[in-house]
C-alpha positions as a Markdown table, in Angstrom:
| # | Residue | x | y | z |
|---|---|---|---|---|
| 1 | Unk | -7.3 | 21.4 | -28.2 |
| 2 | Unk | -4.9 | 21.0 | -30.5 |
| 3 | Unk | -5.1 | 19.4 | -34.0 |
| 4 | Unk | -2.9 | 16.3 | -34.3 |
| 5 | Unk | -2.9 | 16.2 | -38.2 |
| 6 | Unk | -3.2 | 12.8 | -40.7 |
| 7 | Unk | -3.4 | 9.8 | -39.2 |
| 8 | Unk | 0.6 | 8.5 | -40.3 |
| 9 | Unk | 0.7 | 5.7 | -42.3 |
| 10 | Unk | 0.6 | 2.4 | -40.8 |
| 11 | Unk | 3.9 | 0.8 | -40.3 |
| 12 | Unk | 6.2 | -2.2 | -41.8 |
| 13 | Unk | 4.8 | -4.3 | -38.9 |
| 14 | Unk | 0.8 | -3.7 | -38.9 |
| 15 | Unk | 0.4 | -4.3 | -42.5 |
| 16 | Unk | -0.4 | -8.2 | -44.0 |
| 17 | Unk | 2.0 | -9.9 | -45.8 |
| 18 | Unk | 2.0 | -13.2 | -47.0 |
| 19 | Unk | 4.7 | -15.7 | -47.6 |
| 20 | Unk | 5.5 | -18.8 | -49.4 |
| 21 | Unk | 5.8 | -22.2 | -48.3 |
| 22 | Unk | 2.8 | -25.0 | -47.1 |
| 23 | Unk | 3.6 | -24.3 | -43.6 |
| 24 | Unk | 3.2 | -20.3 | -43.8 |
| 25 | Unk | -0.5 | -19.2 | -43.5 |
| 26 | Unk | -0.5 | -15.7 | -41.8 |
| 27 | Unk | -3.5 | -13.5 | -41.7 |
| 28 | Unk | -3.8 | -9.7 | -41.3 |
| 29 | Unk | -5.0 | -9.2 | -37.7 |
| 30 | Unk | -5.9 | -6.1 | -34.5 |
| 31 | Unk | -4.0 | -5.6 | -31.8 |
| 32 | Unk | -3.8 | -6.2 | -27.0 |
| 33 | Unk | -3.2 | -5.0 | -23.6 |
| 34 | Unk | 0.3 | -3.3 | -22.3 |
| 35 | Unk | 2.6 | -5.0 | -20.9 |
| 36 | Unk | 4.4 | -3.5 | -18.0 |
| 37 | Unk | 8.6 | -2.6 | -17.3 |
| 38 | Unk | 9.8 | -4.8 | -14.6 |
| 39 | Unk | 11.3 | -2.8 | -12.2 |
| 40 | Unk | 12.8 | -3.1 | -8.5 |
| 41 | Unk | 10.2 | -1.9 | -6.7 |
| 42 | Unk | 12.2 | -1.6 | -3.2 |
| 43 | Unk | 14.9 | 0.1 | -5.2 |
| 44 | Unk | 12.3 | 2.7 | -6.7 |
| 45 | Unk | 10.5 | 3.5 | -3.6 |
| 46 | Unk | 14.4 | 3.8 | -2.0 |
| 47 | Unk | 14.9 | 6.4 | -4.6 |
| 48 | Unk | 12.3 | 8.4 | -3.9 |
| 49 | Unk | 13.4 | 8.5 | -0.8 |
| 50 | Unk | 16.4 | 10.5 | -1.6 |
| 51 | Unk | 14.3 | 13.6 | -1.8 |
| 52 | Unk | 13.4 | 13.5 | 1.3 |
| 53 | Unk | 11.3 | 11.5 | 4.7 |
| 54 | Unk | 8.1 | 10.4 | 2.9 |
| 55 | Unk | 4.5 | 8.4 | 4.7 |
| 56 | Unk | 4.0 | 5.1 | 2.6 |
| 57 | Unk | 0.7 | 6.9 | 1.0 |
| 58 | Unk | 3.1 | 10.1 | -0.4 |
| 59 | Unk | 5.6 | 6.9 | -2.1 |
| 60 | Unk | 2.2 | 5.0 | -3.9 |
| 61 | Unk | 1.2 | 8.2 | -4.8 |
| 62 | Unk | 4.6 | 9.4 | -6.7 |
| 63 | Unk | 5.7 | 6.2 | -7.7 |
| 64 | Unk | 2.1 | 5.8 | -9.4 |
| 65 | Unk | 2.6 | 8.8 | -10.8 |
| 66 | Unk | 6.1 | 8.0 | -12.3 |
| 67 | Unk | 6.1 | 4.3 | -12.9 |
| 68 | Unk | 2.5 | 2.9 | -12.4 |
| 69 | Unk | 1.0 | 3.7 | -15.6 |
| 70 | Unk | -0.1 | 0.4 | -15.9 |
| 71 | Unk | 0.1 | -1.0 | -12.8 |
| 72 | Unk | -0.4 | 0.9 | -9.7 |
| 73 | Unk | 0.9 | -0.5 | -6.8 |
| 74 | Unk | -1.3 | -1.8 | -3.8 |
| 75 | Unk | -0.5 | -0.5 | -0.4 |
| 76 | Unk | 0.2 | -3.8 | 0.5 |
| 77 | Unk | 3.2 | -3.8 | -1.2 |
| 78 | Unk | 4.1 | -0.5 | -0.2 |
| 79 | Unk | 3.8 | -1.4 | 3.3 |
| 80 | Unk | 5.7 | -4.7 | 3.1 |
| 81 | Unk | 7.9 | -3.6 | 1.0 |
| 82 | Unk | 8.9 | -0.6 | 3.4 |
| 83 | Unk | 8.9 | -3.0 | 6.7 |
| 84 | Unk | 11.0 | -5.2 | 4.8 |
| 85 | Unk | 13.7 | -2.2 | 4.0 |
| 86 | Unk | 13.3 | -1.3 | 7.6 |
| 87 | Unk | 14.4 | -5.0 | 8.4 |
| 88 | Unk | 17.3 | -4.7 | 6.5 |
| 89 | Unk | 18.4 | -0.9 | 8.0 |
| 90 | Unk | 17.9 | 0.6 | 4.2 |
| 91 | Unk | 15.7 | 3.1 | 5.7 |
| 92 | Unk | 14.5 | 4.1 | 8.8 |
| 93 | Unk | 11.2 | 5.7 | 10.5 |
| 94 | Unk | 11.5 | 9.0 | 10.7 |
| 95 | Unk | 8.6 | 10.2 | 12.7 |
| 96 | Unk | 4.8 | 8.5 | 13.2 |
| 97 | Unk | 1.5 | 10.8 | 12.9 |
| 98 | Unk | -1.6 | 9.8 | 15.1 |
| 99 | Unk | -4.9 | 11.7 | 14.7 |
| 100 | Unk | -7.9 | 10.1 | 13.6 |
| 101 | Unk | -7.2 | 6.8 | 11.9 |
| 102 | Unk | -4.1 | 4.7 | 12.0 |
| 103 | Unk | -0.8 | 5.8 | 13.0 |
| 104 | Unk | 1.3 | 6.9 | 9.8 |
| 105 | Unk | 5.0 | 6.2 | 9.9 |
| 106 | Unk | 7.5 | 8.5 | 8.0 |
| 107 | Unk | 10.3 | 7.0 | 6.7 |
| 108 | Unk | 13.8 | 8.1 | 5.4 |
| 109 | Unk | 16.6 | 6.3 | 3.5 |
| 110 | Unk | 20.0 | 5.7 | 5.7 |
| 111 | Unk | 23.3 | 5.9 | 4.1 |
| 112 | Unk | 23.1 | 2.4 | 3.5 |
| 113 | Unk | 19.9 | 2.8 | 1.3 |
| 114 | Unk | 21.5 | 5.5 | -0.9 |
| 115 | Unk | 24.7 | 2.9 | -1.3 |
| 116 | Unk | 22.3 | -0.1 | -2.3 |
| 117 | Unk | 20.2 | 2.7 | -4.6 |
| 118 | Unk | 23.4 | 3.7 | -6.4 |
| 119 | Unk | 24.9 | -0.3 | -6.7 |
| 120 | Unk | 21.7 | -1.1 | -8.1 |
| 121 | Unk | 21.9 | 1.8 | -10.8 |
| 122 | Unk | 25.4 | 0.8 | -12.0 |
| 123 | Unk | 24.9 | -2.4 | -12.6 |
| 124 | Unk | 22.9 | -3.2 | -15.8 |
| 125 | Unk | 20.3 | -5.1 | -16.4 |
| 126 | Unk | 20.1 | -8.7 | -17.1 |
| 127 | Unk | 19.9 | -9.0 | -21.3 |
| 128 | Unk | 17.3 | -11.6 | -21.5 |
| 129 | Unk | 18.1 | -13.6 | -24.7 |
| 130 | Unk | 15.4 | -15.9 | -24.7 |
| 131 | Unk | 16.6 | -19.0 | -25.6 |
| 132 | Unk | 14.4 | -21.9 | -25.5 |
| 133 | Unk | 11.5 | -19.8 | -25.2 |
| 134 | Unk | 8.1 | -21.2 | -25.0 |
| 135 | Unk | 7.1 | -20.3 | -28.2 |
| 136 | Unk | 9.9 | -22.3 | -29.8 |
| 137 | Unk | 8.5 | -25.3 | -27.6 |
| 138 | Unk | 5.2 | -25.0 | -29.0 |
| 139 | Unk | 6.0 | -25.3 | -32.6 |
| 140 | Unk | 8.5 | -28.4 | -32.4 |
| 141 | Unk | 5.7 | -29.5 | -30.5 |
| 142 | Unk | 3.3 | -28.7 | -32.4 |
| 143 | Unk | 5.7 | -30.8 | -35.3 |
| 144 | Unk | 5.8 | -33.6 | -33.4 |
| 145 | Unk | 2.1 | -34.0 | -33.0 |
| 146 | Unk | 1.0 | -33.6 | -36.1 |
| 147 | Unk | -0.6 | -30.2 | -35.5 |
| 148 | Unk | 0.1 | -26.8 | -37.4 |
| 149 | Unk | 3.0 | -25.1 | -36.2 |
| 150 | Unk | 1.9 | -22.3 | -38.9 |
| 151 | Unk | -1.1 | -21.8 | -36.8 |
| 152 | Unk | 0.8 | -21.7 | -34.0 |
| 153 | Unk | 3.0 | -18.8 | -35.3 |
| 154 | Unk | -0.2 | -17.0 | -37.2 |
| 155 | Unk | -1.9 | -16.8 | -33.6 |
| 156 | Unk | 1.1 | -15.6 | -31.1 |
| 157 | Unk | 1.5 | -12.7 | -34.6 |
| 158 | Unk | -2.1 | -11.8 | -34.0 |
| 159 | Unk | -1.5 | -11.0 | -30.3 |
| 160 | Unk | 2.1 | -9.1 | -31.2 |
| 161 | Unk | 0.0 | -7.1 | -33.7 |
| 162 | Unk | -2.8 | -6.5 | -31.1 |
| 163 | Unk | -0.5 | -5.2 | -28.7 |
| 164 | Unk | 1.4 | -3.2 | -30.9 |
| 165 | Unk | -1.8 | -1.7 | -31.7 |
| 166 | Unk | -2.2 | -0.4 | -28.7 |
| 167 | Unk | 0.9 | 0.8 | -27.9 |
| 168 | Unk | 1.3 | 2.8 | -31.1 |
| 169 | Unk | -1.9 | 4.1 | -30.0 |
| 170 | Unk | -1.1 | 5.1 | -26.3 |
| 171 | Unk | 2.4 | 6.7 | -27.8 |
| 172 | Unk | 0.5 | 9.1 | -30.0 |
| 173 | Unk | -1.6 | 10.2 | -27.1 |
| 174 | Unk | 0.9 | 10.4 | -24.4 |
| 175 | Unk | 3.7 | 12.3 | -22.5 |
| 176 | Unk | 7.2 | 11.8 | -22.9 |
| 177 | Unk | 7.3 | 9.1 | -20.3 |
| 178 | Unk | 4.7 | 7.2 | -21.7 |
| 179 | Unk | 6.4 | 7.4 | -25.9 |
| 180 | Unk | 9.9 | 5.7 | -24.2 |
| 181 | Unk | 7.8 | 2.9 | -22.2 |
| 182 | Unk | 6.1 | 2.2 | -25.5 |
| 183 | Unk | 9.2 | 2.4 | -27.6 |
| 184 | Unk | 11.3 | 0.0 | -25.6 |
| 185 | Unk | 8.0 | -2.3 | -25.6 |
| 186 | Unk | 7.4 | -1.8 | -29.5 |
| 187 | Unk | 11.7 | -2.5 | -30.3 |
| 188 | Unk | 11.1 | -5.6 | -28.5 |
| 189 | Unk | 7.5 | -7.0 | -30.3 |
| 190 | Unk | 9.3 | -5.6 | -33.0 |
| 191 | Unk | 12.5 | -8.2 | -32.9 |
| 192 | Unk | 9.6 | -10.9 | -32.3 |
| 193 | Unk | 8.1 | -10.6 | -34.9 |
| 194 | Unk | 10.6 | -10.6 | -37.4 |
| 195 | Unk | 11.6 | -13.6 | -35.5 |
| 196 | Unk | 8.0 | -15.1 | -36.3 |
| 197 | Unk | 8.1 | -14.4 | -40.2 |
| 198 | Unk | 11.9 | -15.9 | -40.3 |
| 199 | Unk | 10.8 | -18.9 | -38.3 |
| 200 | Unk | 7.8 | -19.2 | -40.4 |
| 201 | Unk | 9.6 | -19.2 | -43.7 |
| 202 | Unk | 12.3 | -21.9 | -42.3 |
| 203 | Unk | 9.1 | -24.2 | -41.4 |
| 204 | Unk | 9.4 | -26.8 | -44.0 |
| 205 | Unk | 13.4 | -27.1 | -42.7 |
| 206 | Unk | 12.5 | -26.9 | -39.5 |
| 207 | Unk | 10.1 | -30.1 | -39.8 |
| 208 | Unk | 13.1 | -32.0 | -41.6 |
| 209 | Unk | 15.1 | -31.5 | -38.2 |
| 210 | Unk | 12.7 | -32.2 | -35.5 |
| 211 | Unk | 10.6 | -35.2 | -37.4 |
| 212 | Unk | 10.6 | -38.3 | -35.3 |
């Protein structure tokens, strides 16, 4: 096994800070859970088609290995998923096994699959900008009813923190694959949280604004 050196210091994000202001109140807290890419999963299983006729078992098994860190998939979905593609002539069955148990169907990608694999690959994703989120809800609410938006703010930090824990933790331990999932997850909790410590310093305004 190889050493992995020092421990690196902790970063901008993980350490306490504290700010001014009767409404911020934030406390130095440990990190939660992963949270998992959304993904297409017809268009992944599709894709893997492209290598060749596959049984629904061999795609859980691959796509768990490439995508499922988190969150392997049930073979419910598999199979719905694939009689639904079927439906819709994106792929077709290739061949069905019998022998000892169930019959196992085979299944390859048509032409039209590869098309809708390679539309779905050009076209980018969705940015998802967030406005009017939930957590801005919660503290005008939380204004408006006489309770502590601060608290508010100083609890949703706590789980960003928790999380980011973890993920810092799981990208020092794992492949390639696993320090990009974790880096797109950690730019994200990231822009959050500076978006926390801004908000929390703008409190005192903010009340001004929303006060009945």
């Amino acid at each position: 096994m190889t050493s992995r050196g020092p421990a690196p210091e902790s970063p901008p994000w993980a350490r306490p800070r504290a700010h001014g202001g009767r409404h911020s109140r934030y406390t130095h807290q440990v990190y939660t859970p992963c949270t998992v890419l959304r993904m297409s999963i017809g268009h992944t299983l599709l894709g893997l088609l492209e290598s060749g006729p596959r049984h629904g078992y061999d795609l859980k098994r691959t796509f768990d290995e490439k995508f499922g860190h988190d969150r392997p998939l049930h073979y419910g979905q598999v199979y719905s998923t694939m009689s639904r593609l079927l439906k819709n002539g994106l792929v077709e069955v290739d061949g069905v096994e019998t022998g000892g148990g169930p019959e196992r169907k085979r299944y390859a990608i048509t032409d039209a699959g590869v098309t809708d694999v390679a539309t779905w690959l050009a076209q980018p994703e969705k940015p998802e900008p967030y406005l009017q989120s939930t957590l801005y809800t919660k503290v005008v609410l939380a204004m408006l009813t006489g309770r502590s938006a601060a608290d508010v703010l100083d609890a949703q930090r706590s789980e960003h923190l928790r999380l980011m824990r973890i993920l810092t933790d799981r990208k020092r331990r794992g492949d390639l694959a696993d320090q990009l999932i974790c880096d797109h997850a950690l730019f994200h909790l990231e822009a959050d949280l500076r978006w926390l410590e801004l908000t929390a310093a703008r409190l005192d305004k903010l009340a001004e604004v929303v006060a009945p």
